[in-house]
KEFIZA-526107 format. One record per atom (N, C-alpha, C, O, CB): x, z, y; residue in three letters. Coordinates in steps of 0.1 Angstrom, whole numbers, padded with zeros to 4 digits, always signed. Atoms other than C-alpha are relative to their C-alpha. Glycine has a CB too. Example, Ala and Ser with C-alpha at 12.3 -4.5 7.8 and 13.67 -1.06 7.14 Angstrom:
+0009+0000-0012ala +0123+0078-0045ala +0009+0000+0012ala +0019+0007+0012ala -0010+0012+0000ala -0009+0000-0011ser +0137+0071-0011ser -0008+0008+0011ser -0003+0009+0022ser +0004-0014+0005ser 
***
This chain:
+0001-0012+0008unk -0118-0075+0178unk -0014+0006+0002unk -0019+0007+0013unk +0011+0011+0004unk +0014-0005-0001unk -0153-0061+0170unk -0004+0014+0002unk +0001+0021-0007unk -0005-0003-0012unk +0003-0015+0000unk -0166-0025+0179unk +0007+0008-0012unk +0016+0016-0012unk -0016+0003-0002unk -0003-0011+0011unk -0164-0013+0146unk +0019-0003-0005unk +0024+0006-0012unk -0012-0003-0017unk -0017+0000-0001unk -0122-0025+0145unk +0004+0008+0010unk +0014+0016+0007unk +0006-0014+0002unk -0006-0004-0007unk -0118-0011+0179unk -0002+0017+0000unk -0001+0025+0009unk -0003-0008+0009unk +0007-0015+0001unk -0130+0024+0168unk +0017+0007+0000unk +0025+0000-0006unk -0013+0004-0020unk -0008-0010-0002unk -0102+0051+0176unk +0004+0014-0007unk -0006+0022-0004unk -0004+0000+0009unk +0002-0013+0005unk -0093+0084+0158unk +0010+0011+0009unk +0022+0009+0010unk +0003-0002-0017unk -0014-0005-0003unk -0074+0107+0175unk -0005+0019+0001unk -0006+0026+0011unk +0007-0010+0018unk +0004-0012+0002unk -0085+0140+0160unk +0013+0012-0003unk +0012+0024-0007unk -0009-0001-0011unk -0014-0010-0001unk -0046+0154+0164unk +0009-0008+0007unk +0008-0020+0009unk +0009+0004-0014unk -0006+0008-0008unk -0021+0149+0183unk +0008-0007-0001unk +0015-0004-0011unk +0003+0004+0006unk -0009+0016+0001unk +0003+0114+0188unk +0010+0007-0004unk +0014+0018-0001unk +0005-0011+0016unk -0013-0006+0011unk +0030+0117+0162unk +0009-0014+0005unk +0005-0024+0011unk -0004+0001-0023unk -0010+0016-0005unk +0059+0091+0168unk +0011+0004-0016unk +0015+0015-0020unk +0013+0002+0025unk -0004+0003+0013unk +0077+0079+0135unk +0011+0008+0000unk +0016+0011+0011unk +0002-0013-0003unk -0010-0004+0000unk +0105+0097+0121unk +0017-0005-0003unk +0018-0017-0002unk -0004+0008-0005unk -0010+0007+0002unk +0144+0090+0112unk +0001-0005-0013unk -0002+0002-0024unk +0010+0006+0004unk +0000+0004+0020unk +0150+0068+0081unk +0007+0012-0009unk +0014+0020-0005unk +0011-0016-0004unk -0013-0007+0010unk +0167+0086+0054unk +0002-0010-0012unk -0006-0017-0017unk -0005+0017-0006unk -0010+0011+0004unk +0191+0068+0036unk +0003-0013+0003unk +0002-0015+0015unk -0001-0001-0010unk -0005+0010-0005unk +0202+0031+0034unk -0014-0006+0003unk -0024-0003-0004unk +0010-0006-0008unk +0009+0009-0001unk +0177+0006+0050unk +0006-0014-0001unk +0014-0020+0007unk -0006+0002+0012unk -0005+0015+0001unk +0183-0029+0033unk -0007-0002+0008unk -0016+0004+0012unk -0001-0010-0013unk +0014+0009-0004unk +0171-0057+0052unk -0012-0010-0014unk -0022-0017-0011unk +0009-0015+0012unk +0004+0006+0013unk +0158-0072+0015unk +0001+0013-0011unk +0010+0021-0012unk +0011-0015-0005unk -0005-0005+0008unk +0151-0055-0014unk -0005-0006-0009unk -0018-0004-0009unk -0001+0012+0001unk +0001+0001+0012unk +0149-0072-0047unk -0010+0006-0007unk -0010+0017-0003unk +0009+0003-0003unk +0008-0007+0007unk +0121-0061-0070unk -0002-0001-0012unk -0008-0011-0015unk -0008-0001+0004unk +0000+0001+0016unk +0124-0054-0109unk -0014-0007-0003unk -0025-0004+0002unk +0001+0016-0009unk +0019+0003+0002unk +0094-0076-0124unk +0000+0011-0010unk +0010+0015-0016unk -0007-0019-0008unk +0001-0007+0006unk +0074-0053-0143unk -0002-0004-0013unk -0008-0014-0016unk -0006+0006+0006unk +0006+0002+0013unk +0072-0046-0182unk -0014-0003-0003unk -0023+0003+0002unk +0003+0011-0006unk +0017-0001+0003unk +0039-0059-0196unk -0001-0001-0012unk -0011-0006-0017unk -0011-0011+0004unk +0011-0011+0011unk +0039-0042-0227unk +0001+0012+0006unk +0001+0019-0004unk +0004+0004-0016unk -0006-0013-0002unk +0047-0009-0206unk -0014+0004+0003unk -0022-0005+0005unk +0012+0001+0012unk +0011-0010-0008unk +0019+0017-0194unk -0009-0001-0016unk -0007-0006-0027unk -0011-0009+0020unk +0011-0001+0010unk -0013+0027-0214unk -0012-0010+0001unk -0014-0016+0011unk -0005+0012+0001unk +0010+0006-0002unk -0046+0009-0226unk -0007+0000+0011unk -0007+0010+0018unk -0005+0002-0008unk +0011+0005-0010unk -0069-0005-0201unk -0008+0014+0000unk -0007+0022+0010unk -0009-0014-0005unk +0012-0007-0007unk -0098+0017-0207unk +0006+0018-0003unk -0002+0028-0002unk -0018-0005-0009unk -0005-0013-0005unk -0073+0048-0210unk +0004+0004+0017unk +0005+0014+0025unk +0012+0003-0009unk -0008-0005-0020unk -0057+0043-0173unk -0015+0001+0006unk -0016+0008+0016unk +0013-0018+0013unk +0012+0000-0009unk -0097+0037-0162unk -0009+0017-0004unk -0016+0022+0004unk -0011-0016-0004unk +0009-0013+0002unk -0113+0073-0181unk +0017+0010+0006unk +0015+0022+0008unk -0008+0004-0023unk -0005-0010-0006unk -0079+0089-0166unk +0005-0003+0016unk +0011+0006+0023unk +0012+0004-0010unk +0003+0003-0014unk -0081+0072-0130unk -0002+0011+0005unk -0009+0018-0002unk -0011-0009+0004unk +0006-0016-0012unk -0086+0103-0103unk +0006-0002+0015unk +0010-0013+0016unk +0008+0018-0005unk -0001+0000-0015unk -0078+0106-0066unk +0010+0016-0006unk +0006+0023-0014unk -0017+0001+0012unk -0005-0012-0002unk -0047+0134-0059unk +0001-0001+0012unk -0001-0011+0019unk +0011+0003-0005unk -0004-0004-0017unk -0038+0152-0026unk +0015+0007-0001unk +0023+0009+0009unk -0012+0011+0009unk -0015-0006+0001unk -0005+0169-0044unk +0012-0007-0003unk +0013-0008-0016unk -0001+0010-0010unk -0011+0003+0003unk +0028+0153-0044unk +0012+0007+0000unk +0014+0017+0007unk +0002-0008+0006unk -0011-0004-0005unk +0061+0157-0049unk +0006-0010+0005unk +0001-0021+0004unk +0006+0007-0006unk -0004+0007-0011unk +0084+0143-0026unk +0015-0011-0005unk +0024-0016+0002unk +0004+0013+0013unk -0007+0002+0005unk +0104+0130-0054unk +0004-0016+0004unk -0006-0019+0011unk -0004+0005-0013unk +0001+0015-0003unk +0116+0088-0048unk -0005-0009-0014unk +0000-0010-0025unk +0015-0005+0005unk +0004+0013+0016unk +0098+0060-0073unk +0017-0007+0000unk +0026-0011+0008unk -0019-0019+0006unk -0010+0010+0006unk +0123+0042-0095unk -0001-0017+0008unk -0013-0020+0012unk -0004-0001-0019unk +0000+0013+0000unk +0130+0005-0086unk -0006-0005-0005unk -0012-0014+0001unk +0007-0005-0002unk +0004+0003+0006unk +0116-0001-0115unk -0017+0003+0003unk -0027-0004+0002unk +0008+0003-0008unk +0017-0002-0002unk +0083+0016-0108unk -0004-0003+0016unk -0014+0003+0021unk -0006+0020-0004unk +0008+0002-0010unk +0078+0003-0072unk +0003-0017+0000unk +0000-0023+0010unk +0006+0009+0014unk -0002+0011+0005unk +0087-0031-0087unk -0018-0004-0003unk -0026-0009+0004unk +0011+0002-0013unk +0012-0002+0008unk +0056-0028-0113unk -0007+0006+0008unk -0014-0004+0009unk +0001+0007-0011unk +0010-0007-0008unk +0033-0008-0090unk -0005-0011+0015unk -0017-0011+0020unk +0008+0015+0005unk +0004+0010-0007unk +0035-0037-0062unk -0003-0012-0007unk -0013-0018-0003unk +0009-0003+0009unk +0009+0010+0010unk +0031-0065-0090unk -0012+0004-0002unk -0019-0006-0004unk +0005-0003-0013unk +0013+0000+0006unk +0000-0049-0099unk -0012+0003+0008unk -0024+0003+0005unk -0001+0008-0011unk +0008+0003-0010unk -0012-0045-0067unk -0004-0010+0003unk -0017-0010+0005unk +0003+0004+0008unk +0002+0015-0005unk -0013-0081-0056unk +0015-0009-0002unk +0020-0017+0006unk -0004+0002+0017unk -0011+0014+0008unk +0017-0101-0075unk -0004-0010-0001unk -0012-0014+0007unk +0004+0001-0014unk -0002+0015+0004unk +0019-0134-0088unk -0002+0003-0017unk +0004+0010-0026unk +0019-0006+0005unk +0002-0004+0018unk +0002-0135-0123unk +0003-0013-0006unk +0007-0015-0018unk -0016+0006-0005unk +0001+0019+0007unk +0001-0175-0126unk +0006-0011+0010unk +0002-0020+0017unk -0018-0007-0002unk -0008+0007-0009unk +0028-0187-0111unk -0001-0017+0001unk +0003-0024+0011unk +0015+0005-0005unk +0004+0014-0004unk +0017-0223-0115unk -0005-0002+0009unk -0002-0012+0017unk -0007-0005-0006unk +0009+0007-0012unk -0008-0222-0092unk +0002+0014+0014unk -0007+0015+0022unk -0023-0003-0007unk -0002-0013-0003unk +0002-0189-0074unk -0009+0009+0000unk -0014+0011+0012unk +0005+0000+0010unk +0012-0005+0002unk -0024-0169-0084unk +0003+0016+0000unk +0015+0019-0002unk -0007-0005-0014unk -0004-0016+0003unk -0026-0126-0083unk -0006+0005-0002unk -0018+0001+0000unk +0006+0008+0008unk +0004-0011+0007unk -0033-0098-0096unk -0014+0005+0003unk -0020+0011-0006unk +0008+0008+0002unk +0013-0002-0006unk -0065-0093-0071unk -0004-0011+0003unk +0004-0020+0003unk -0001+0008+0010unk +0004+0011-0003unk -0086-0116-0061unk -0003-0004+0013unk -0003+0004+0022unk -0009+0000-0005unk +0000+0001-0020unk -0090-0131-0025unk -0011-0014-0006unk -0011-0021-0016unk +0022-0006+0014unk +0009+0013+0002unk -0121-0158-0017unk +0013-0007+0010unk +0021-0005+0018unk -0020+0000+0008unk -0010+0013-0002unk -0106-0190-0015unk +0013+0001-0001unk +0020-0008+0005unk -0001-0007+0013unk -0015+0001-0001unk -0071-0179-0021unk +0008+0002+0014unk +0020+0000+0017unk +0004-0013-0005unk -0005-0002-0022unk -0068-0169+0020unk +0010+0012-0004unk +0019+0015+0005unk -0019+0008+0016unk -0012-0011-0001unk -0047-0138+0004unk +0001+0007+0016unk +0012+0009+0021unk +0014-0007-0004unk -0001-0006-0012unk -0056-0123+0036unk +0005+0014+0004unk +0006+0017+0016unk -0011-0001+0003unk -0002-0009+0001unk -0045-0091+0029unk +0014+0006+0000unk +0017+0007-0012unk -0006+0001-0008unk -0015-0001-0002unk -0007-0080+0036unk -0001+0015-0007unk -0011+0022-0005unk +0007+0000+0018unk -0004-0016+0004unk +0007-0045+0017unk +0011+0003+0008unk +0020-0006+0010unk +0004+0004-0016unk -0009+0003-0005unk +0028-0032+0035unk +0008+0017-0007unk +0000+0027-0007unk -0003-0005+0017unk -0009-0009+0007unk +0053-0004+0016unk +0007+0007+0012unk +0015+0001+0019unk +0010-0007-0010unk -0003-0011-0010unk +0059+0025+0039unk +0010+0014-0002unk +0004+0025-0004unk -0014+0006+0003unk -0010-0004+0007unk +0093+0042+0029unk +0007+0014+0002unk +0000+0019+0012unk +0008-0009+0001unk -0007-0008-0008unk +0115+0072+0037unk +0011-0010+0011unk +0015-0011+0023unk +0008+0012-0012unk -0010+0006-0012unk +0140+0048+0046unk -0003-0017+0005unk +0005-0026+0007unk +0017+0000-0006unk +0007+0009-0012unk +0116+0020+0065unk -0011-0006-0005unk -0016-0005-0017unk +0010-0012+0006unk +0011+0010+0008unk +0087-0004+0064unk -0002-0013-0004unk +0002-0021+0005unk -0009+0001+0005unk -0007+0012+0006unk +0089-0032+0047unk -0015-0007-0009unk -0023-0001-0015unk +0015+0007-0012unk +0011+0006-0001unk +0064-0060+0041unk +0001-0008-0020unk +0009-0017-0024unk +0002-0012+0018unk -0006+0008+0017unk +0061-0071-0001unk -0008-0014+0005unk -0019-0016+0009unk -0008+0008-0019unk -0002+0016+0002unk +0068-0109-0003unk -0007-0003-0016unk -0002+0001-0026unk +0019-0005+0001unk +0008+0000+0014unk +0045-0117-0033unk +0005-0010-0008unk +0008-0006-0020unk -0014-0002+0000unk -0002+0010+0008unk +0052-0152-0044unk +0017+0005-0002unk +0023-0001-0011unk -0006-0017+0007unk -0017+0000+0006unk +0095-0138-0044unk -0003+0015-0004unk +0008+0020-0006unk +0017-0004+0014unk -0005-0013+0002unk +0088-0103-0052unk +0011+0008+0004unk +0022+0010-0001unk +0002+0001-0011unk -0014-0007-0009unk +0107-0086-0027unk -0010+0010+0006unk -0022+0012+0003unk +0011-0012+0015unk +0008-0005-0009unk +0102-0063+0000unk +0010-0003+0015unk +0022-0002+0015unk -0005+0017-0004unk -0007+0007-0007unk +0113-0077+0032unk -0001+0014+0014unk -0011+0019+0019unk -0007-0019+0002unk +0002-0010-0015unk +0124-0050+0064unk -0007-0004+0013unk -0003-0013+0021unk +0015+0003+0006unk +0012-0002-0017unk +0096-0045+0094unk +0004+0004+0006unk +0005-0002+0017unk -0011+0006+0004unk -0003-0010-0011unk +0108-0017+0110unk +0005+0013-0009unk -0001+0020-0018unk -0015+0002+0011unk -0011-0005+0002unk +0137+0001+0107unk -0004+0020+0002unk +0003+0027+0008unk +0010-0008+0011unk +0001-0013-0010unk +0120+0039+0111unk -0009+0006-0018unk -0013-0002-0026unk -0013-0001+0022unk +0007-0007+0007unk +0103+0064+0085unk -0015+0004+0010unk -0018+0013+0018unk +0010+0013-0004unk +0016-0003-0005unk +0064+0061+0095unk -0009+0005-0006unk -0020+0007-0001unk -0006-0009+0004unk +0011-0009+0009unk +0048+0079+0066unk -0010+0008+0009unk -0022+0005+0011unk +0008+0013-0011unk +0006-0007-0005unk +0038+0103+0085unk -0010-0004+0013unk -0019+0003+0017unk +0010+0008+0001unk +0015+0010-0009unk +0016+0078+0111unk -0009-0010-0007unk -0015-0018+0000unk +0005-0011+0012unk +0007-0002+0010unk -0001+0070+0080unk -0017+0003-0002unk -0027-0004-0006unk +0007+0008-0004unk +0015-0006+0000unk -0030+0093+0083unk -0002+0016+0004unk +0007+0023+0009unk -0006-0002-0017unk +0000-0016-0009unk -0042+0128+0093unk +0005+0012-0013unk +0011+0023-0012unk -0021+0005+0007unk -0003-0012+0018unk -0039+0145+0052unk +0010+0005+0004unk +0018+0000+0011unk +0004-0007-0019unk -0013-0013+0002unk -0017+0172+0052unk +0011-0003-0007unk +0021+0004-0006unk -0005+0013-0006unk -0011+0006+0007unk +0002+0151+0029unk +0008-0009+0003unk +0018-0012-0003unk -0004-0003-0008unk -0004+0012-0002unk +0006+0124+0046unk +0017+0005+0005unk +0022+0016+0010unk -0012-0010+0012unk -0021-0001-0007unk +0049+0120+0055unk +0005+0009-0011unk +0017+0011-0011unk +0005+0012+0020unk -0009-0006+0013unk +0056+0139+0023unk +0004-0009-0015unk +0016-0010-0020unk -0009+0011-0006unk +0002+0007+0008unk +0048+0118-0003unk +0006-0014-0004unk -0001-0024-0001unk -0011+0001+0001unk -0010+0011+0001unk +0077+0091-0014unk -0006-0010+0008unk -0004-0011+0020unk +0004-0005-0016unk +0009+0013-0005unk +0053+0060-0009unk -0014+0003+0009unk -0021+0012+0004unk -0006-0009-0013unk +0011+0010-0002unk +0026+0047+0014unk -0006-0010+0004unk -0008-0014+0015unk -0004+0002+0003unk +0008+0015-0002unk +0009+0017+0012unk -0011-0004+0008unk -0023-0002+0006unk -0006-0003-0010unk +0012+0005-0014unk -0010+0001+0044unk -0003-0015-0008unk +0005-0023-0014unk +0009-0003+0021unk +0006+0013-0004unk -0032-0028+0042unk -0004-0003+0009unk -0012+0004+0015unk -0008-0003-0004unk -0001+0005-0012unk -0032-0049+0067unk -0006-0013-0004unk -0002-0021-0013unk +0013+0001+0006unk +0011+0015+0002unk -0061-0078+0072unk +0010-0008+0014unk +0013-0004+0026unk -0024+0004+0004unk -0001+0007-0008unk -0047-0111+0084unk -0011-0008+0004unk -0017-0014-0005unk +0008-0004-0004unk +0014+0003-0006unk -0076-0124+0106unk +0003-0015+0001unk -0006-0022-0002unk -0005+0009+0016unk -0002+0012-0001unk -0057-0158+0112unk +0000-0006-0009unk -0003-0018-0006unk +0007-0002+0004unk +0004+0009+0015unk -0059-0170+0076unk -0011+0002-0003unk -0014-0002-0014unk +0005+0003-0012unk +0012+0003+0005unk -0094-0165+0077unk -0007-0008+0012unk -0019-0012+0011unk -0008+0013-0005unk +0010+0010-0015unk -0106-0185+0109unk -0009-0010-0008unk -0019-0014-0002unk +0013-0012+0013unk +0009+0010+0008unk -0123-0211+0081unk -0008+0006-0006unk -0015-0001-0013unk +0005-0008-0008unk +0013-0006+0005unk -0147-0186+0072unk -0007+0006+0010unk -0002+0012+0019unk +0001+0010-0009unk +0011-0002-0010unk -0178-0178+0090unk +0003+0013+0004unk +0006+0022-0004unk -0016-0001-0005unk -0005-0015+0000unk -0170-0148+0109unk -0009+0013-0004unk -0005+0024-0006unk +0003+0003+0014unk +0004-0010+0006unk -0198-0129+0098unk +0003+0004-0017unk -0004+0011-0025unk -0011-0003+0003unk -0003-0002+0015unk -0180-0129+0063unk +0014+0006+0001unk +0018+0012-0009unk +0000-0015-0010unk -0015+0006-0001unk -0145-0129+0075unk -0001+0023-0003unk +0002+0025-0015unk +0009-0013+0021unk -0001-0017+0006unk -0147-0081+0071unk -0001+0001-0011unk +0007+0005-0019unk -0009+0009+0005unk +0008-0004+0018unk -0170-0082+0041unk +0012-0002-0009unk +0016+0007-0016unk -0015-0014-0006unk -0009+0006+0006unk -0145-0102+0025unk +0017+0006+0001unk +0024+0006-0009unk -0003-0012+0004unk -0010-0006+0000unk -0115-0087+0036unk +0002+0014-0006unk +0011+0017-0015unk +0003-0002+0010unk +0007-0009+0008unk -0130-0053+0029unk +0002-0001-0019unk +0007+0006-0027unk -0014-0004+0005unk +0000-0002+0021unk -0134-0064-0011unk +0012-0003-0004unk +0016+0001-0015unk -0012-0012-0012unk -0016+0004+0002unk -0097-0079-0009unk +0004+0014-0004unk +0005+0018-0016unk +0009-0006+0013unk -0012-0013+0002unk -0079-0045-0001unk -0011+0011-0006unk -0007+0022-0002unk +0009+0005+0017unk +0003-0008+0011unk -0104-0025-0025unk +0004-0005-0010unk +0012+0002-0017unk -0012+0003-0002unk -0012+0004+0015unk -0091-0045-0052unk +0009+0002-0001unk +0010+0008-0011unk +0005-0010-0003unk -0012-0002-0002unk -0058-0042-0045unk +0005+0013-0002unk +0015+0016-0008unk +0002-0005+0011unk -0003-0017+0002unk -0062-0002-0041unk -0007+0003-0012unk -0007+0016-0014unk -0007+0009+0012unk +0001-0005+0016unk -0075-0001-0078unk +0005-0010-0007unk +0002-0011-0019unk -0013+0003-0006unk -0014+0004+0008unk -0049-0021-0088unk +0012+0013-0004unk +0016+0019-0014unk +0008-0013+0012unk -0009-0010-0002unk -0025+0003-0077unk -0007+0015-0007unk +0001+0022-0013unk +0003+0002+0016unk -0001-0013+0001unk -0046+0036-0085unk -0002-0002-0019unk -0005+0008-0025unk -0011+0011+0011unk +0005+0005+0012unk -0052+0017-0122unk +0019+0001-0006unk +0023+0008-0016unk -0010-0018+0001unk -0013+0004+0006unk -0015+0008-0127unk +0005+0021-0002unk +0011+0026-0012unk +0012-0014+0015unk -0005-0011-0001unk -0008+0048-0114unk -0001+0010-0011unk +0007+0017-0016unk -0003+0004+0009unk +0004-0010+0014unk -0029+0064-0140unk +0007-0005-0012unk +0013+0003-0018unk -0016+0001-0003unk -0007+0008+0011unk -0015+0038-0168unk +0017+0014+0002unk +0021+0022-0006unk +0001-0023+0007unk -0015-0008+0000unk +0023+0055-0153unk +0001+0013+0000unk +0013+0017+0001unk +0008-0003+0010unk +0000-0016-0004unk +0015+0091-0149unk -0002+0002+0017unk -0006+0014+0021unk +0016+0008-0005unk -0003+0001-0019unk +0016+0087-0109unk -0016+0004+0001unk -0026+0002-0007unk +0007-0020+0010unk +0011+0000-0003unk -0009+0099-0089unk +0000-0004+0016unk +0009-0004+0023unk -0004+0013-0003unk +0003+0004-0011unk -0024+0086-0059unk -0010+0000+0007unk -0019+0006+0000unk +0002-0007-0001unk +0018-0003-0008unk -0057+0085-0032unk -0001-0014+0009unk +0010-0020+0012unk -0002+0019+0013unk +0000+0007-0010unk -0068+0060-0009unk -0004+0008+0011unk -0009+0019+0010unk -0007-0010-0001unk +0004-0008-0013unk -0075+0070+0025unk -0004-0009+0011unk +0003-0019+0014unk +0011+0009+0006unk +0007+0010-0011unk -0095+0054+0053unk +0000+0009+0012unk -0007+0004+0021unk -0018-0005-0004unk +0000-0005-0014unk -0090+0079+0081unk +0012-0003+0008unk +0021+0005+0005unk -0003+0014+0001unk -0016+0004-0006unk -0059+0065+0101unk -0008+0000+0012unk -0020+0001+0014unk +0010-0017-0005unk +0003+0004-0013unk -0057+0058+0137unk +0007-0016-0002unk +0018-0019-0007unk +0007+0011+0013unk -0002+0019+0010unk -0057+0016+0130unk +0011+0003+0017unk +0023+0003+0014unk -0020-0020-0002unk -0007+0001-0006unk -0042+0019+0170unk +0019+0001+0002unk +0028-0006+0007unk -0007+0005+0005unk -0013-0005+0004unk -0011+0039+0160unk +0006-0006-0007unk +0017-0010-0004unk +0002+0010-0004unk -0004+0004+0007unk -0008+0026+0132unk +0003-0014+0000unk +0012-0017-0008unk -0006+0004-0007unk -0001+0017+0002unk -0009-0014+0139unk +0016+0003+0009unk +0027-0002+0005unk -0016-0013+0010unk -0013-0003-0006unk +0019+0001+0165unk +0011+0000-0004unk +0020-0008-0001unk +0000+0010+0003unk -0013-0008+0004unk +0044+0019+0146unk -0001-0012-0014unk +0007-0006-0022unk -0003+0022-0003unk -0003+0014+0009unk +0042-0015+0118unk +0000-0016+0007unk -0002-0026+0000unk -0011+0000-0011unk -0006+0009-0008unk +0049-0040+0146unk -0011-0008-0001unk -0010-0021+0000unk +0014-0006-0003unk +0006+0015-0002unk +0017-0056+0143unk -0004-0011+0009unk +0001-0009+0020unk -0009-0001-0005unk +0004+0012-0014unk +0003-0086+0165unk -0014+0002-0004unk -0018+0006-0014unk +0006-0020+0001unk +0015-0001-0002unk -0034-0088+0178unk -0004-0007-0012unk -0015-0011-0008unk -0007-0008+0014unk +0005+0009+0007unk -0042-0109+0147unk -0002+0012-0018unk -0007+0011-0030unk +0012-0017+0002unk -0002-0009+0011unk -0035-0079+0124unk -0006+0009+0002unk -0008+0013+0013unk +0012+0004-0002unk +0009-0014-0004unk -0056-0048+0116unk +0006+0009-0015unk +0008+0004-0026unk -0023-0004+0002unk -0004-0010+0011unk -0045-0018+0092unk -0010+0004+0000unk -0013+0010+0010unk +0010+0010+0001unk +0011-0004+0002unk -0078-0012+0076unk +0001+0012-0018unk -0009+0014-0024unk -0009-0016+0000unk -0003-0010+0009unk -0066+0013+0046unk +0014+0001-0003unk +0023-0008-0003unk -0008-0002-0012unk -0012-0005+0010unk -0039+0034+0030unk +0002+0004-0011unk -0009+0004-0018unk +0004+0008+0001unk +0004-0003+0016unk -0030+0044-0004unk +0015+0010-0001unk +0027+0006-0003unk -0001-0019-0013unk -0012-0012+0006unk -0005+0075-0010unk +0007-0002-0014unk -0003-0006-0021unk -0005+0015-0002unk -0005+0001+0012unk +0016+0072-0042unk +0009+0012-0003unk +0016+0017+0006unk +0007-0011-0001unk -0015-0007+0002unk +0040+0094-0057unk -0002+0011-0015unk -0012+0015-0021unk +0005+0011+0017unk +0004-0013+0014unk +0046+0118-0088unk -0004+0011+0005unk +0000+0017+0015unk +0012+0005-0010unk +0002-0016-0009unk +0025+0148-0089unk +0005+0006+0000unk +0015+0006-0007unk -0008+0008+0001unk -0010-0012-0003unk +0036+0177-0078unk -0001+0005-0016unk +0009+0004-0022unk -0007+0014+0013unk +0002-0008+0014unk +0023+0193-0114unk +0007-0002-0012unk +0009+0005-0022unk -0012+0000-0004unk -0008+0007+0011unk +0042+0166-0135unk +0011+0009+0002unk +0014+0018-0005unk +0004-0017+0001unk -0017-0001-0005unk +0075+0171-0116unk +0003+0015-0001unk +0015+0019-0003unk +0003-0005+0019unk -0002-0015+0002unk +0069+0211-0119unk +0001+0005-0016unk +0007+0015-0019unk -0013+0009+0007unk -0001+0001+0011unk +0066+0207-0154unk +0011-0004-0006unk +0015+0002-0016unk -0009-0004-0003unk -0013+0006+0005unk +0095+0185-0161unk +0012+0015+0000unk +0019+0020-0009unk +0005-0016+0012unk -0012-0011-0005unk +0117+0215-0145unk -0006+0012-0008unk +0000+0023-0007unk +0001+0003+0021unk +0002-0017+0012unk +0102+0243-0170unk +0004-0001-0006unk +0004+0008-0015unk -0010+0005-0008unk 
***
């Protein structure tokens, strides 16, 4: 692990995950998504934005289906190809779907989401004031062992441009659905590799909040 991985945050104090709420499958199935559904391309990109307000409402099946396809799915199932791009196809990049009721690792080539750990960890996430409210969050997590065939001075850079793709996948697909969302780079990677069971080979190098905003969901109820 390099300096700049082993960097530390701990600008509040150790949170320890909370109790699931509701059922925790060990599998969950994932609707593929509509692709005539959402808006034009260069409307989801002039209405793209960063939120910090959610409500705490739960995504449909349907929309955490579609929202992980278009993060890093399976677009060409011939050759297994996705939605972002990875050098050489190392797909080094794991999402990992961070739930009320657990965390759970998306299986790309079956479209699932498969159970990690049995606990509500939103809230070890990140420091936002939002963070543990907000239905979804999405960790990326760099696998370092599928890149050992790249020079290590590439092996960040590259992982790096993976999971930015991936996080404007998602904040592309969000604006397309009405959803709003942010990325976030301040975590404690220590806690956090913790409380998602990872091994030395794994690093949680960004998050991504999801959820309807608060302002939709206050609107619907007028």
């Amino acid at each position: 692990m390099t300096n700049m991985q082993a960097l530390s945050y701990e600008p509040a104090p150790r949170r320890a995950p909370a109790r699931t709420r509701g059922e925790t499958p060990a599998e969950i199935t994932l609707p593929l998504p509509d692709m005539a559904g959402g808006v034009p391309l260069m409307k989801a990109l002039a209405q793209r934005a960063s939120t910090r307000e959610f409500s705490d409402a739960p995504l449909l099946p349907a929309t955490l289906g579609a929202l992980l396809w278009a993060a890093d799915g399976v677009n060409r199932p011939a050759k297994g190809g996705r939605t972002a791009p990875s050098a050489h196809a190392f797909y080094e990049i794991d999402i990992y779907a961070v739930l009320p009721y657990g965390v759970y690792l998306y299986d790309a080539p079956r479209h699932r989401l498969v159970l990690k750990v049995p606990s509500d960890a939103r809230n070890l996430t990140g420091y936002q004031d939002f963070v543990g409210e907000a239905p979804l969050d999405l960790v990326y997590v760099v696998n370092m062992s599928r890149l050992l065939s790249m020079p290590a001075q590439q092996r960040e850079i590259f992982a790096a441009i993976a999971a930015g793709a991936i996080a404007q996948n998602v904040s592309l697909y969000c604006a397309s659905a009405g959803l709003g969302c942010v990325v976030r780079g301040w975590i404690n990677h220590r806690l956090l590799g913790d409380a998602l069971k990872l091994n030395e080979d794994e690093l949680p190098i960004l998050a991504q909040t999801v959820g309807m905003l608060a302002t939709t969901l206050s609107s619907l109820a007028d």
